[in-house]
C-alpha positions as CSV (number, residue, x, y, z in Angstrom):
1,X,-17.1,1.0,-42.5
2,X,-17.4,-1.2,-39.1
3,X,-14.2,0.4,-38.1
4,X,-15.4,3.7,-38.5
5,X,-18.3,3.5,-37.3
6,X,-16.4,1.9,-33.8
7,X,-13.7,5.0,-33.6
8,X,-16.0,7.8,-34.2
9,X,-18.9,6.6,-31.3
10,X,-16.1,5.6,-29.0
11,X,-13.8,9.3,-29.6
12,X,-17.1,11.3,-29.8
13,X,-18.3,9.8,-26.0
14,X,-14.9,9.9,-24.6
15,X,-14.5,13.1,-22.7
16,X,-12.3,12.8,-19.6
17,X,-11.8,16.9,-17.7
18,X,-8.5,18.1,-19.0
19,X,-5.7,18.8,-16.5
20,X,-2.2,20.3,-17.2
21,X,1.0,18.1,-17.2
22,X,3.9,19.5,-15.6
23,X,7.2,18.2,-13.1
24,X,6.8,20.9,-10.0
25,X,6.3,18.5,-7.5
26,X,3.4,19.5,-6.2
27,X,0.7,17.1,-5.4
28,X,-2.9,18.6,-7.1
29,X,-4.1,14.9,-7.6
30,X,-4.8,11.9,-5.2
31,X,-2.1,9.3,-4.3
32,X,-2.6,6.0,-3.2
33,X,-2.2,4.2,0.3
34,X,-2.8,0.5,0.4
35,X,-4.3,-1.3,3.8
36,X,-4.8,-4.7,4.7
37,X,-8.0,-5.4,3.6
38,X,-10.6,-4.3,6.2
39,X,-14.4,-5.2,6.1
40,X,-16.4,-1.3,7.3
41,X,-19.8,-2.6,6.2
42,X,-21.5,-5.9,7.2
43,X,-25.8,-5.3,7.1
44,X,-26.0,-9.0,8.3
45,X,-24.2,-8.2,11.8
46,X,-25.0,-4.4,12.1
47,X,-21.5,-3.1,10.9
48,X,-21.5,0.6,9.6
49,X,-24.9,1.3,11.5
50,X,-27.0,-0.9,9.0
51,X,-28.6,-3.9,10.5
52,X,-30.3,-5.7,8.0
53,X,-31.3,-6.2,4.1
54,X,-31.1,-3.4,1.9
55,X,-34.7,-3.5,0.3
56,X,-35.9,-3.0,-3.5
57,X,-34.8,0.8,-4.9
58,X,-33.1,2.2,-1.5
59,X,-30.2,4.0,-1.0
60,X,-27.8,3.2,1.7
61,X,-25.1,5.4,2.9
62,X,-21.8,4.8,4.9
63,X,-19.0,6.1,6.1
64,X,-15.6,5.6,5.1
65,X,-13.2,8.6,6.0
66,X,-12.1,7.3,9.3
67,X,-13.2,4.0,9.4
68,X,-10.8,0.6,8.7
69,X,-7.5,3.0,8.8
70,X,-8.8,5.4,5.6
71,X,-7.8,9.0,7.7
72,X,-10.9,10.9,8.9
73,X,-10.0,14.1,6.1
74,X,-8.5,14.8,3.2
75,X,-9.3,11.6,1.4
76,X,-10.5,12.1,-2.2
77,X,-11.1,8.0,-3.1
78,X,-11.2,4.2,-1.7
79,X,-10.6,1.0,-2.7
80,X,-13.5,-0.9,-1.6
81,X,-14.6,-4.6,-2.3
82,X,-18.5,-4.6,-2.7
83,X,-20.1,-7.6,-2.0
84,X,-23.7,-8.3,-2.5
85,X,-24.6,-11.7,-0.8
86,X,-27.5,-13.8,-0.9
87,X,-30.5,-11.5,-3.0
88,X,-33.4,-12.5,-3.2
89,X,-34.0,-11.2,-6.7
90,X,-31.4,-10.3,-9.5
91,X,-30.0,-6.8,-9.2
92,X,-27.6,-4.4,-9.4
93,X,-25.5,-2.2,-7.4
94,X,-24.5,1.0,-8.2
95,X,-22.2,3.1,-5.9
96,X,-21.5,6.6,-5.8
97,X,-20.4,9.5,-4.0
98,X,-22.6,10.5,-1.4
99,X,-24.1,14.4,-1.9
100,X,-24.4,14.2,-6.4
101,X,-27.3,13.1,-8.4
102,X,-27.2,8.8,-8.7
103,X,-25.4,8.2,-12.1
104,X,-27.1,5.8,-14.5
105,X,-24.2,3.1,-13.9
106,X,-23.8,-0.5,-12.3
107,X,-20.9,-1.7,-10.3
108,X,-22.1,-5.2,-8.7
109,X,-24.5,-7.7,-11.4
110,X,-26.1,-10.3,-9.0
111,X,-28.4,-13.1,-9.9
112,X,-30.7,-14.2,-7.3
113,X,-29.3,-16.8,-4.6
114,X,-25.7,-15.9,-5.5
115,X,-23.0,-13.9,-3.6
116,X,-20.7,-11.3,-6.1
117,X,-18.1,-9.2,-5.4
118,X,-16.7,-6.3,-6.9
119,X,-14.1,-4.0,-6.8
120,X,-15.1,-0.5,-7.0
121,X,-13.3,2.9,-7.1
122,X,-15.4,5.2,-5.4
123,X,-15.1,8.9,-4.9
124,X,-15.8,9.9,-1.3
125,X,-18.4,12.3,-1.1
126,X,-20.4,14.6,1.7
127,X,-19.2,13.7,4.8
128,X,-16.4,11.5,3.9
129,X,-19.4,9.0,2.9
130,X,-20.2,6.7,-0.1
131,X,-23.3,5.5,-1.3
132,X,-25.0,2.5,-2.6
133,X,-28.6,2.4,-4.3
134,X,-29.8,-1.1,-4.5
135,X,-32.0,-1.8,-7.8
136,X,-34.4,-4.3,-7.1
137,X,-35.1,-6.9,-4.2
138,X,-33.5,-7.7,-0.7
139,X,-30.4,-8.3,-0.5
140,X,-27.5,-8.2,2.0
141,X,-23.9,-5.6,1.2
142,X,-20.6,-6.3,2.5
143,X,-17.7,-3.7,2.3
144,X,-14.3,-4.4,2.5
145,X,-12.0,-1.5,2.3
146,X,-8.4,-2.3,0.5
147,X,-6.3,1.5,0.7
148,X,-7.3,4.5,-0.1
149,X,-6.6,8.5,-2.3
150,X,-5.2,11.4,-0.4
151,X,-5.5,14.7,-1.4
152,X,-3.1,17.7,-1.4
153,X,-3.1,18.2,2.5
154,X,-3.3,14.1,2.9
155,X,-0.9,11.4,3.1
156,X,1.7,11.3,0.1
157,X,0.9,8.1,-1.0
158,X,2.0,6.1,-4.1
159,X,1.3,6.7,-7.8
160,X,0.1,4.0,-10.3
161,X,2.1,2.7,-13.2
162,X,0.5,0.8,-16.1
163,X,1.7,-2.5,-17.2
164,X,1.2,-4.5,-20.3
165,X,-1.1,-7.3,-18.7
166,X,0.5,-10.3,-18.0
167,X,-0.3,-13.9,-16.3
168,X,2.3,-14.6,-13.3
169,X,0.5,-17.7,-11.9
170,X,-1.6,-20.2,-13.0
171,X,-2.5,-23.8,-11.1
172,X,-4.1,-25.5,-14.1
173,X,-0.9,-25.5,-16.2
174,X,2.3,-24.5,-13.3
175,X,3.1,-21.3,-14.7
176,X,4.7,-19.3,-11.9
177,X,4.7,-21.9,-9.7
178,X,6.5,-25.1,-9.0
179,X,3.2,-27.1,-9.6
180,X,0.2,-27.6,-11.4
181,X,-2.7,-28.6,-8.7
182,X,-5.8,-26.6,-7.5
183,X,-5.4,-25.0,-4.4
184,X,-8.0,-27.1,-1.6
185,X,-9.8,-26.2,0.8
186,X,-8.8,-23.9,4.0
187,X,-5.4,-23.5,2.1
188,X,-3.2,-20.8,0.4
189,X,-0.9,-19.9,-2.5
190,X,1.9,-17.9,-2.5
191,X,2.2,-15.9,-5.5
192,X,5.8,-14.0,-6.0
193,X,4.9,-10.4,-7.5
194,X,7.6,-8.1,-7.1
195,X,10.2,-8.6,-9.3
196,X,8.0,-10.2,-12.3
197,X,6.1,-9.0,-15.3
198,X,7.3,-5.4,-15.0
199,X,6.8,-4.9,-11.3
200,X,9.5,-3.7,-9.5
201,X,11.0,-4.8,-6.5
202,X,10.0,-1.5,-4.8
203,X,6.5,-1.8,-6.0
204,X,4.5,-0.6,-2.4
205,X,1.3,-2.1,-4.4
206,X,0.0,-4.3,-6.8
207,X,-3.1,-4.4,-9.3
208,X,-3.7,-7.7,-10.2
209,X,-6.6,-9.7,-12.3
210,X,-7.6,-12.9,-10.3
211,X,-9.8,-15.6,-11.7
212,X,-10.9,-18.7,-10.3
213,X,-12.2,-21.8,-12.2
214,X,-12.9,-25.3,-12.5
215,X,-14.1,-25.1,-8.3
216,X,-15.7,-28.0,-6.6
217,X,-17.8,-26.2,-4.3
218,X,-18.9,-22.5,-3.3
219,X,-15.8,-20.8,-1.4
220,X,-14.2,-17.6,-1.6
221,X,-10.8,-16.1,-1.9
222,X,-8.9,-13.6,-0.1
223,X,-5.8,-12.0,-1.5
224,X,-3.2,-10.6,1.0
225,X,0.5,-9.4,1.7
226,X,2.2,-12.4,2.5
227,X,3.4,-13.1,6.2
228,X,1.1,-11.1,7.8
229,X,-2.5,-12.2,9.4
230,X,-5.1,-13.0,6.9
231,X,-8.1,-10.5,7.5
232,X,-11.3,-10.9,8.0
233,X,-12.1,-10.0,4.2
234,X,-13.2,-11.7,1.0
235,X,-11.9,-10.2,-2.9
236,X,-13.5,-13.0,-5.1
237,X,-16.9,-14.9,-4.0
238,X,-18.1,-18.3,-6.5
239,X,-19.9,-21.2,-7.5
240,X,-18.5,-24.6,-8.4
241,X,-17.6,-24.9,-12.2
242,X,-17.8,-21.8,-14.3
243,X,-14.5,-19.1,-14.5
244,X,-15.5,-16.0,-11.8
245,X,-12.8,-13.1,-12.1
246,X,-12.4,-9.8,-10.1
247,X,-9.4,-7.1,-9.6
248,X,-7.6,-6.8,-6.7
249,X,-5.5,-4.0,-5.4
250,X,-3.5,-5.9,-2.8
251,X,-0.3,-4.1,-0.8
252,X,3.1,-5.8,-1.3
253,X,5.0,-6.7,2.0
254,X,9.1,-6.8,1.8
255,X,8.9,-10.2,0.2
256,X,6.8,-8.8,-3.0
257,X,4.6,-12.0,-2.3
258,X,0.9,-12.0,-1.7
259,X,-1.2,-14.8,0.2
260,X,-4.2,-16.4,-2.0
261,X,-6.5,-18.2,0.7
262,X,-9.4,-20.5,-0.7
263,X,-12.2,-21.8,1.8
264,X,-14.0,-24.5,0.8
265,X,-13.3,-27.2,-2.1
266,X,-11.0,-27.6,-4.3
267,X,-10.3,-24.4,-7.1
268,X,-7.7,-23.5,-9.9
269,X,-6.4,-19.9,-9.5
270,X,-5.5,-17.5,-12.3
271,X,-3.5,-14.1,-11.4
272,X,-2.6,-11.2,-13.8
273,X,-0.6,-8.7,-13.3
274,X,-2.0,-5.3,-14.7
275,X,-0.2,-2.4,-12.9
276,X,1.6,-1.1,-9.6
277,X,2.2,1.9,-7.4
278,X,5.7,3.2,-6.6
279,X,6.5,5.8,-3.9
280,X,7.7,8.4,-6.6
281,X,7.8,11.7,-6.0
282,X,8.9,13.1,-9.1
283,X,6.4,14.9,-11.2
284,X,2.8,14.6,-11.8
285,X,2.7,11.2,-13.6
286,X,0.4,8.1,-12.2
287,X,-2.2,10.2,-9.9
288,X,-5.4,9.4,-9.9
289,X,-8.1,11.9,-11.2
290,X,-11.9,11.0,-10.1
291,X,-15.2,11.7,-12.6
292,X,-18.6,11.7,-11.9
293,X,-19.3,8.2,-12.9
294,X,-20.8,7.9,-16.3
295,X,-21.4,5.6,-19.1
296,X,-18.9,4.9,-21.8
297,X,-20.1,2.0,-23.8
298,X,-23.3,0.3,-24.1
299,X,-23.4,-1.8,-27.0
300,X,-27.1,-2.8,-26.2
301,X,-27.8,0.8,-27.1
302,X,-25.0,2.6,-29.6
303,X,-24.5,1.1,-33.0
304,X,-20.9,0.3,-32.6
305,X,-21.2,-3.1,-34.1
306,X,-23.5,-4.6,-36.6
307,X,-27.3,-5.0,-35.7
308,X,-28.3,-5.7,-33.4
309,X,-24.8,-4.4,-31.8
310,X,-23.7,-7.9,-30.0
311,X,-19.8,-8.2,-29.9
312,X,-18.6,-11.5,-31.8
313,X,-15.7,-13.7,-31.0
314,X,-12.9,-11.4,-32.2
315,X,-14.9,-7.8,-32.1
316,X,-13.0,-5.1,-31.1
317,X,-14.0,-1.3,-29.7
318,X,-11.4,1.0,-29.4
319,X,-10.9,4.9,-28.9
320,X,-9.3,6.3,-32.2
321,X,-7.3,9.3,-30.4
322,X,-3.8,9.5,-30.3
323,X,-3.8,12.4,-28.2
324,X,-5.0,11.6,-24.9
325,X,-3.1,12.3,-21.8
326,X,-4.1,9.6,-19.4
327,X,-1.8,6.9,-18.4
328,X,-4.7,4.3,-17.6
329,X,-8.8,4.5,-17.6
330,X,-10.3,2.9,-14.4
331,X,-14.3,1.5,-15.6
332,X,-16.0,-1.1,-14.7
333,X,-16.6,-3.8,-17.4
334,X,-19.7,-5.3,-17.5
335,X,-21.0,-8.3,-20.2
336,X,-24.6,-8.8,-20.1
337,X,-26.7,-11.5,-22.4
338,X,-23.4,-13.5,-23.5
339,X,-24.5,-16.8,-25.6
340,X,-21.5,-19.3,-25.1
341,X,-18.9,-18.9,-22.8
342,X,-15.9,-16.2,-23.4
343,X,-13.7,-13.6,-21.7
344,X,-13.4,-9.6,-22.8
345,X,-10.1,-8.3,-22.9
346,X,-9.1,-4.3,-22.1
347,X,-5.9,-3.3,-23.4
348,X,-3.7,-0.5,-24.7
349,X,-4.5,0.3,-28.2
350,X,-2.8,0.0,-30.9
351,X,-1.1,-3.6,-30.3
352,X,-2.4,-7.5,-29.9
353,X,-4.6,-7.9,-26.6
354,X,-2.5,-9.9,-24.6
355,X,-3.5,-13.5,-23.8
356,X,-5.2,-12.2,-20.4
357,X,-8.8,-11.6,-19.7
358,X,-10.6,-8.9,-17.6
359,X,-13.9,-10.3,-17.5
360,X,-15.2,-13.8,-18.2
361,X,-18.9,-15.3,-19.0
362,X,-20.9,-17.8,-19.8
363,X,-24.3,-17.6,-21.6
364,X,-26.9,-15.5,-19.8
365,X,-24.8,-14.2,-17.4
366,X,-24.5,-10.4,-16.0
367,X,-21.2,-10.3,-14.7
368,X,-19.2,-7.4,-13.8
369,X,-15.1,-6.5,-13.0
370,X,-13.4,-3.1,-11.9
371,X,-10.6,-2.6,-14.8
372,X,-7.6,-0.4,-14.7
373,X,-7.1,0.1,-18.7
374,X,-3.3,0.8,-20.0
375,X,-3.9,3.8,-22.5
376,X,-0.6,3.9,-24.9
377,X,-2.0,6.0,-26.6
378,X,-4.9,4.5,-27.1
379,X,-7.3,1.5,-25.6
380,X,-9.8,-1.0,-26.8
381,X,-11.7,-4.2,-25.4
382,X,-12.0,-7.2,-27.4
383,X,-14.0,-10.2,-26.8
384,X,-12.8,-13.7,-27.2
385,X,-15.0,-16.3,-28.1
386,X,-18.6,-16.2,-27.8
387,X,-20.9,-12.9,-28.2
388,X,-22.0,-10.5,-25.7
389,X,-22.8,-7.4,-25.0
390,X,-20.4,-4.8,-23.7
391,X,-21.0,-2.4,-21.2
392,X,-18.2,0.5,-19.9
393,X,-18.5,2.7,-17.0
394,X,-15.8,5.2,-16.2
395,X,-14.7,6.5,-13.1
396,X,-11.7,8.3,-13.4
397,X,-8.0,8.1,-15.1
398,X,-4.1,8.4,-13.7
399,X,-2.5,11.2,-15.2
């Protein structure tokens, strides 16, 4: 009866636009171009013409066709890196194409005092702009720009292929590496990509899950192709203790390695592998199709669980159609009210979630993470240890 009740909520809300398949050639949907990662917005210095905190319930918009090497037309999407830093009160951020109606979504969870990052699909809107309504108190945004969606008259780009997640590095045990140490402070890893867990030596991109724990101090991390200058750019933001995760769509240089820098302290590093683009242009398979953001799941609201809805150690929600078309879901994940720590997993359904994580949490916390969902044919998320409540925003699919 729980089961049921799951795949009928979760098949009934699930209503992606169709699109046709077909092998023409012809370029209807968005590809992808990765860039070094590229900060546009900064309201503590005055970048992107905002000078100052964004204040309780205002909506701030900037522009990203043309700025940080995203082409001034013909771009559908961007990558960005949100970053809310120091608010004064806990808050959300929800972004959104600039020109529509706000959605009733979140895509940065802050508590007061904190700095969090996220990273964030967004659909470019009037103007080649994006914006960003800010829920409640002061705060300062930082926006970091990581590649970009071309349309039919744009750049041909790359096209996304899903993988079955898998961990490819992880300093508290060695695996991937030739060691088993934290990385310290003002120091990097190199993390071999290309080549492992399903992604090919030609892979121009990767997406990759990358969690930090057991850190001695604040710091952040910045994930980069390896050999080339680190930028000016932060992916993961966090506090000393705890398990902070985010995704991160980093380019891949000749090498397939990527660069992860940590700043302060001492941190342990986990990185899974969840997808890549490849420069194919055969058929319509692995391009990006935007939505208007809306809400998926919300287990605070829809009975998809027993009363009073909270997801258990070992809960699972899945979507109970076998005919979808998509190749992968992008959301955001968000956990909200968790009591004891624990991690949700996203992952193809039907099949074992693998022993990766999307978004980790420990009790109280609102915490959110961009995910890139495999769909084959299916998907679910399923929480691992403690209880919490799930909540799924979607913002488009690959075809």
């Amino acid at each position: 009866q729980q089961d049921e009740r799951r795949k009928a909520c979760c098949e009934r809300t699930f209503a992606p636009p169709s699109y046709e398949k077909g092998d023409s050639g012809e370029r209807p949907w968005p590809e992808f171009t990765p860039l070094p990662p590229t900060r546009i917005v900064d309201t503590r210095t005055g970048l992107g013409q905002r000078n100052g905190r964004l204040g309780p319930g205002e909506t701030f918009e900037f522009q990203v066709a043309g700025e940080g090497g995203v082409p001034g037309a013909n771009v559908i999407a961007a990558v960005l890196n949100v970053t809310a830093v120091n608010p004064s009160d806990g808050g959300y951020f929800t972004v959104f194409p600039t020109g529509i109606r706000r959605p009733v979504i979140s895509n940065v969870n802050f508590p007061a005092g904190r700095t969090v990052p996220n990273l964030v699909t967004a659909t470019v809107g009037q103007g080649g702009r994006v914006s960003v309504f800010n829920a409640t108190g002061d705060v300062h945004l930082v926006v970091d720009v990581a590649g970009f969606y071309a349309g039919e008259e744009g750049v041909q780009g790359a096209r996304y292929e899903a993988a079955t997640p898998q961990r490819i590095a992880d300093t508290r045990t060695g695996q991937g590496l030739n060691f088993a140490a934290p990385i310290g402070v003002d120091s990097s890893l190199r993390v071999p990509v290309a080549g492992r867990a399903g992604v090919p030596l030609d892979a121009v991109a990767a997406v990759l899950n990358v969690t930090a724990t057991n850190a001695t101090e604040p710091s952040f991390i910045t994930v980069s192709p390896f050999g080339g200058q680190r930028p000016t750019a932060s992916n993961l933001n966090f506090g000393p203790g705890g398990a902070t995760a985010n995704q991160v769509i980093v380019g891949l240089p000749s090498t397939g390695w990527v660069d992860v820098y940590n700043s302060a302290g001492r941190t342990d590093v986990i990185v899974d592998v969840v997808g890549y683009y490849l420069l194919d242009d055969v058929g319509t398979p692995g391009r990006f199709v935007p939505v208007e953001p809306y809400r998926f799941v919300d287990t605070r609201e829809q009975d998809l669980l027993p009363a009073p809805g909270w997801m258990q150690s070992g809960d699972q929600i899945y979507v109970d159609d076998d005919d979808l078309l998509e190749s992968a879901i992008v959301a955001n994940l968000t956990v909200t009210g968790g009591q004891g720590g624990g991690y949700v997993v996203a992952h193809p359904y039907p099949g074992q979630p693998p022993e990766t994580s999307s978004i980790n949490y420990v009790s109280g916390q609102t915490v959110a993470n961009h995910a890139i969902v495999p769909v084959d044919p299916s998907f679910a998320f399923m929480n691992r240890d403690g209880r919490t409540h799930l909540i799924v925003d979607i913002f488009g699919f690959f075809t």
